[in-house]
N, C-alpha and C positions, 0 to 999 in steps of 0.2 A: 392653528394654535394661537391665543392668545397671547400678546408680546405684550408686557409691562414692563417701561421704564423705571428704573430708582427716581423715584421721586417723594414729594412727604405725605401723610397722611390726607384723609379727611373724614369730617362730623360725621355722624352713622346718623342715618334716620331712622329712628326708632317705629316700633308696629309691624313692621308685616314681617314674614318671614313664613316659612311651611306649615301650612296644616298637618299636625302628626297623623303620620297613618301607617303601618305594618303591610309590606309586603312580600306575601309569603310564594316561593314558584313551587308551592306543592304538587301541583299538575307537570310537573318538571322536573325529574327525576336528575340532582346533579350525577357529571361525571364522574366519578369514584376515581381518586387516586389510588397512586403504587403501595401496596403496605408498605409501614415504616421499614422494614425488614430491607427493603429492595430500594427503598427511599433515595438512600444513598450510595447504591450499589455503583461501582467502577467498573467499565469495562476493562475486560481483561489487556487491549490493544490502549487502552487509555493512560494517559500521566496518573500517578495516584493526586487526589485533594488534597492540598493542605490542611492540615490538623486546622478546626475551627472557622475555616470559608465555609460558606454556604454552597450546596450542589443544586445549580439549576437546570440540569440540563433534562430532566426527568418532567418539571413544569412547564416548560418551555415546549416539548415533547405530545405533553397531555393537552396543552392550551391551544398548541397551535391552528388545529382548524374552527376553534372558536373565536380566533378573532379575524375581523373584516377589515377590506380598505373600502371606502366610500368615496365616491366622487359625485360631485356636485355640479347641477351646471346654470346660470341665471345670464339676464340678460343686462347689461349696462348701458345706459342712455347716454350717448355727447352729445354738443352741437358744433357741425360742420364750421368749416370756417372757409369765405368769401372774403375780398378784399372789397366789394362793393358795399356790401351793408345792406339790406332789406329785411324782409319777416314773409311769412307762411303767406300770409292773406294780402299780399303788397302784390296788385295783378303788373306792377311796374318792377318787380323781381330786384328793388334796390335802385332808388335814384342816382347812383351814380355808375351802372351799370353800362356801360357806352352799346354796348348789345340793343339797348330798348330803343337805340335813337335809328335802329334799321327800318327800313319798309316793312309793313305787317306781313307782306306777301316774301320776304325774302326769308327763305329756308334756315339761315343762319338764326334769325332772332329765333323761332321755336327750338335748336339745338343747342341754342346757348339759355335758354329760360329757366331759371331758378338758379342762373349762376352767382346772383347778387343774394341768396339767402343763405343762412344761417339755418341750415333744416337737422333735425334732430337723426339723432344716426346710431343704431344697436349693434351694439356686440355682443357676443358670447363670450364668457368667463368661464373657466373651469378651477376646480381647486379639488383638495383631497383632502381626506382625515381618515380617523382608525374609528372600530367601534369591536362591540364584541356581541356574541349570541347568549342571552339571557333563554329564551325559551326554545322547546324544539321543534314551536310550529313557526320561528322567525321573526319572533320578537327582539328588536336589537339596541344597545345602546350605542349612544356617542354623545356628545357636546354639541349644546344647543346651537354655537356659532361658526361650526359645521355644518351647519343644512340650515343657517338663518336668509332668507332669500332666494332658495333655489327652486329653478322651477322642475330640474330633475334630479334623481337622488338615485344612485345608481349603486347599489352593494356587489363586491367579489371576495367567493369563498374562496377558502385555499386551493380549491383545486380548480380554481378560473373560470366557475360557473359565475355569473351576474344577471342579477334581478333586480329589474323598477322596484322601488321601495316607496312606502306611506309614509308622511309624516305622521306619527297618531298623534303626536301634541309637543309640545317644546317650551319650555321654562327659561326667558333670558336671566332673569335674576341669579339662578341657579346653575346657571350654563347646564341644562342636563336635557336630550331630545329622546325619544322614544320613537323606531321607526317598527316598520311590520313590512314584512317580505313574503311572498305568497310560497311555501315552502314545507316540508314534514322530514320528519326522524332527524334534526341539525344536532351537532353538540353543543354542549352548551356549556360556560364555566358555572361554575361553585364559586357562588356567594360567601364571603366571610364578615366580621365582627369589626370595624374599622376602630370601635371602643377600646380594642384590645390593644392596640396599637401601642409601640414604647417608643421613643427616641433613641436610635441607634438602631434599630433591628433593620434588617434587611429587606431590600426590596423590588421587586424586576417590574420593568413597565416593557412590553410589545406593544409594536406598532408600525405606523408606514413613514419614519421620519423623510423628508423629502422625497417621498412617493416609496423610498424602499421597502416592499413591503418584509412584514413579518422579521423585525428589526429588534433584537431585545438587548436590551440594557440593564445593568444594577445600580445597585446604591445602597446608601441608610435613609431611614427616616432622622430627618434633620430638624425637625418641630413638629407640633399637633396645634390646632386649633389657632392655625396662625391668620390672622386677620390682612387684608390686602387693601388696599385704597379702592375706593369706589366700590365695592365690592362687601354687601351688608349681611347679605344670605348663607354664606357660607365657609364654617371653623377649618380652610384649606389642610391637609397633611404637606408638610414640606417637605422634600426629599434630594438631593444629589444625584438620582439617575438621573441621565442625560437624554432630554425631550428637546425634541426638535420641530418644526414647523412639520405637522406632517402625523405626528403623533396625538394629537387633539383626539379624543375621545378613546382613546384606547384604554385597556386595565394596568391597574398597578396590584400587582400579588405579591403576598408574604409568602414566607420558606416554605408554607402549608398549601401552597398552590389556592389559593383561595384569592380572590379579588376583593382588594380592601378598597378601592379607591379608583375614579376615573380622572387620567389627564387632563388636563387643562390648560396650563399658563404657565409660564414662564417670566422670570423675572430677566431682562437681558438689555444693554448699552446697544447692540448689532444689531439683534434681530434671530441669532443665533443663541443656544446654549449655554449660560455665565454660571453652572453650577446651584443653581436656584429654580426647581421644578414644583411646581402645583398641580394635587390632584385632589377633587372634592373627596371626601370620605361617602362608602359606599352607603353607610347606614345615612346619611342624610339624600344621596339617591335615591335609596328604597321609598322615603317619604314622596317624593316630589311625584317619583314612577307612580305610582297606585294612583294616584289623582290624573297623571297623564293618560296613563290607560283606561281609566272611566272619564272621563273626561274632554279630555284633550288641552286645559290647561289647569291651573297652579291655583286654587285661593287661599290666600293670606291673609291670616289674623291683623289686624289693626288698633293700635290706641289712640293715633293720632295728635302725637311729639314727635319736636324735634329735637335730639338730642347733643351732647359734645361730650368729652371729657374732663372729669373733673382735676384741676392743673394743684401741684401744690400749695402754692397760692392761693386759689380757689379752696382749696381746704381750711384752708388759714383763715379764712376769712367768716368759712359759713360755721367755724369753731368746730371744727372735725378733727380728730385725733390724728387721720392720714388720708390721703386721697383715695377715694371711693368712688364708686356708682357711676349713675348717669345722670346731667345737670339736664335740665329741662332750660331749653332756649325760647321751645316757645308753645304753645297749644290749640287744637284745633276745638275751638270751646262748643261745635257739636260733634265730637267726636267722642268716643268714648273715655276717654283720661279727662278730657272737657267737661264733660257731663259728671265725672264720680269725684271732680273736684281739684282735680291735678294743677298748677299753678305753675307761671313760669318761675324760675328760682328755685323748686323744688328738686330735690339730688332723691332719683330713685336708688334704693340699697337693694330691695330685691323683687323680686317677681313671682308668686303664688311660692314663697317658701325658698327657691332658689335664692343666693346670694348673687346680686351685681357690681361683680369686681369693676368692671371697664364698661364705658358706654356699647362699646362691640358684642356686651355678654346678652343686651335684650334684643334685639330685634329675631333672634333664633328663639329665645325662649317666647316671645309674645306669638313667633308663626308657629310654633308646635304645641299651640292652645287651642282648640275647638272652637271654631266658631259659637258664640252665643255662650260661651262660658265666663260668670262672675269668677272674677280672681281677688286673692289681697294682693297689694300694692304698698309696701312698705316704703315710707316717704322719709324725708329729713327736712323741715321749713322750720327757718327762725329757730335752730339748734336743737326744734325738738323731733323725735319723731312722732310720729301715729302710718296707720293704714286705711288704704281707701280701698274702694270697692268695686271695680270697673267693668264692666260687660265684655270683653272682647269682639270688634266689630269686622266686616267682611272690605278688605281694601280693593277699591276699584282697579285693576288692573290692565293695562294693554294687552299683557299675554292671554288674554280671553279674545284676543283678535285672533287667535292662532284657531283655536276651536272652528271658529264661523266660517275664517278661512277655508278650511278644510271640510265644511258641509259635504260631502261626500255622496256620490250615487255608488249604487252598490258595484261597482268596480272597484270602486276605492278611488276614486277622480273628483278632482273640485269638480263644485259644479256650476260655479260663475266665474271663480277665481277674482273673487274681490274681497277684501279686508275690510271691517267695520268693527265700531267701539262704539259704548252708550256714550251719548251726549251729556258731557258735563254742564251745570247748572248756567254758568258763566254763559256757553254754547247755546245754552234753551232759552235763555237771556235776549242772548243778540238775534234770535231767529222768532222771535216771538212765540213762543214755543211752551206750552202747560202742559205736555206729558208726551210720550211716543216716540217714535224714531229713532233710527241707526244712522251712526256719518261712517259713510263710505271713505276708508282712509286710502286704499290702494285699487289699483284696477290695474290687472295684468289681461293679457288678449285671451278673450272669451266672447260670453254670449251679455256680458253687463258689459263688457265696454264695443262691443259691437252696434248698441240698442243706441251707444253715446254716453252713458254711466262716466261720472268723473271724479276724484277724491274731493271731499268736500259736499257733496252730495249728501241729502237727507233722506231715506228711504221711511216715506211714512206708510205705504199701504203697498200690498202684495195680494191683488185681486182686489176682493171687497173685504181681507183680513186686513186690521191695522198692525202696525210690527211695534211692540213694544220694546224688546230689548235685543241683545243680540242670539241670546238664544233661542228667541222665541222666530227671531230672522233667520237665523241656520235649518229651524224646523221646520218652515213653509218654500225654504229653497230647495231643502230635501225631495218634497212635494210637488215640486213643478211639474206638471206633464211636459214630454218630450214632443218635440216637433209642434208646439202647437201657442203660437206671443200670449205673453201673459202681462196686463197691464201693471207698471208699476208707477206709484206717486211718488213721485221725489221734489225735493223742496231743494233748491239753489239760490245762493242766498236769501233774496224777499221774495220770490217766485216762485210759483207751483208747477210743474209739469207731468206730463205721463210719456213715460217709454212703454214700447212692448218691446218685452225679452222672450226673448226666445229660448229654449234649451234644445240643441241638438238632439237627437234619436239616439246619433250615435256619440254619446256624452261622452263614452270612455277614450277618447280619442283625443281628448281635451286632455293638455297639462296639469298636471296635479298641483 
């Protein structure tokens, strides 16, 4: 669970946000709830409801083995700690070692050798969160920051079956992850309308609040479209049910049993529960999901501003009737708002037709605009307005590291387990560099960091293919024949070298 302190605001940076997309679980038959008739039917052995409470216990009932606990498991790197002081490659194991000053022939100095280092040392970490079943071959959701680094991902149904789980792709922007379980005939919830949503209606979130599983709680929705610090992608539902560390990816359903909304965050001084719950709204899930599942990550619309709020003052000044829009701080003058003319000191009012009340209202409207689509752009400079015309452009994102990551053999297992991103310009700069290559940002134990593969690494060639970008690197690692080195070019810092990598036989064996 995501724990946000009270703290104040900050500037939204304008551009990216989701690509709009419709996803429909037509191959997904939901599970049909109780006719209204029975909706609220009381057992006979039961307290009667009070007139006007909401009756959950029929939802609760219907959902329960749709939702999941998830456990995670990654590895954390320290480094040891010696009172002598040395490093890895100090064959003197730390000068001030008094061990070194023995006879070479005496047994104590090789017993006590690497006592003076500082040698790095893994743990395993576990943690947990909730998710639910979207489809019935094991398609599952949770929160991205639930499975962000783990190197196992392990789902239990209610009735304490567990199965390895895929990441199929993960959106940190949106905190929203997409897993696959190898699995058939699961139940699954019913999607609902999170548009429909009022302030004050009611609303149950399940989940594993500190491991408990299948844990449900109520509330009202306490705001809609409520905006969080740091946090640019997504109009939060607010709520009063009470979410705990633990409930992170679980649903949030209205009285209709329908899932409006997935957990997330918490607003909290402890660490614990203060009355203040965050769940993304499902209809901005659906967008992010359809891209996750063809994909495996997120692209984002782009204009390329940065924006703030326009302060009353700031109104006052640029002779505005009341505070409006979004102030432009600054501009990326090849960026698309650059190119169609956008200027810093210009207060956007709205966006293809939309009105932009608050700086927070574009960066959702600019990512649920199609790639390559002219928009207007309604301005305010120097008291007047006019409209511009601007292309919407594709934002370079790290979550495109997730996809490549996940190259996959057909087990469904990484198949290097190493993380790469395109070389930004600045990067191809200092590398002397006029087109190609991936930098290697992570290596976890595999068949690339076996070869000697390091983060920072440039992988320019995979045989006698040049790798241009990341995707075209996940296509040819796909590709690798098994058991048999395969020369790769990789460039470190001003230096060229060749590893052979290897890919095991038996790949599936390898950490996902």
């Amino acid at each position: 669970m995501r724990i946000k302190h009270v703290k104040g605001g900050a500037a939204a940076l304008a551009g990216i946000g989701m690509l709009a997309a419709v996803w429909a679980l037509a191959e997904a038959p939901a599970l049909s709830l109780p006719p209204a008739a029975t909706h609220h039917a009381v057992a006979a052995d039961a307290a009667p409801t009070p007139q006007g409470l909401p009756e959950f216990r029929d939802i609760v009932r219907t959902n329960k083995a749709s939702v999941v606990n998830i456990t995670v498991s990654s590895k954390q790197r320290s480094n040891g700690f010696s009172p002598f002081g040395g490093d890895d490659d100090d064959d003197s194991d730390g000068p001030n070692n008094p061990f070194n000053q023995l006879p070479p022939n005496n047994p104590f100095r090789d017993f006590f050798r690497g006592y003076g280092q500082q040698r790095p040392q893994e743990r395993e970490v576990q943690a947990s969160g909730s998710g639910f079943i979207i489809s019935p071959d094991g398609k599952i959701l949770t929160n991205a920051h639930v499975v962000d680094g783990a190197e196992t991902v392990t789902v239990r149904l209610s009735d304490n079956t567990e199965y390895q789980a895929k990441v199929v792709g993960k959106d940190k922007q949106s905190d929203v992850a997409l897993l696959k379980i190898e699995a058939k005939n699961l139940p699954i919830v019913k999607l609902g309308n999170s548009d429909q949503l009022s302030v004050g209606e009611w609303v149950l979130a399940i989940g594993s609040p500190f491991g408990l599983d299948y844990s449900a709680t109520q509330g009202i929705v306490s705001a809609l479209s409520r905006r969080l610090p740091n946090e640019t992608y997504v109009p939060f539902i607010q709520t009063d049910a009470a979410v705990n560390p633990g409930n992170s990816g679980g649903p949030l359903f209205n009285t209709r049993g329908e899932v409006v909304g997935v957990n997330s965050q918490i607003y909290s001084n402890t660490g614990s529960y203060a009355g203040l719950s965050f769940a993304i709204p499902i209809n901005t899930v659906r967008n992010t999901v359809a891209q996750l599942d063809k994909q495996g990550y997120v692209t984002r619309g782009w204009l390329g501003v940065q924006i703030q709020n326009v302060t009353s003052d700031l109104a006052a000044s640029f002779g505005m009737s009341k505070p409006q829009g979004a102030l432009v701080g600054s501009v990326d003058k090849d960026g698309p708002a650059g190119k169609a003319g956008v200027q810093t000191g210009d207060v956007i009012l709205s966006f293809n037709g939309t009105p932009v009340d608050d700086s927070a209202d574009l960066p959702p409207l600019v990512g649920g605009t199609a790639i390559g689509s002219k928009v207007d752009l309604k301005i305010m400079r120097d008291g007047h307005e006019m409209t511009l015309h601007p292309t919407v452009g594709t934002l370079k994102d790290e979550d495109r590291e997730a996809a490549t990551r996940n190259a996959s053999n057909k087990n469904g297992k990484a198949v290097l387990n190493v993380g790469v991103q395109a070389l930004t310009d600045a990067q191809r700069k200092q590398l002397e560099l006029s087109s190609g290559g991936v930098l290697i940002t992570q290596v976890r134990p595999g068949p690339a960091a076996h070869a000697g593969m390091q983060p920072g690494d440039v992988v320019l060639k995979i045989g006698n293919k040049a790798v241009d970008d990341p995707e075209q690197f996940a296509s040819l690692v796909r590709s690798l024949p098994r058991g048999k080195p395969v020369a790769f070019l990789v460039q470190r810092q001003q230096g060229r070298i060749f590893m052979a990598v290897t890919v095991p036989i038996e790949s599936g064996k390898e950490s996902g």
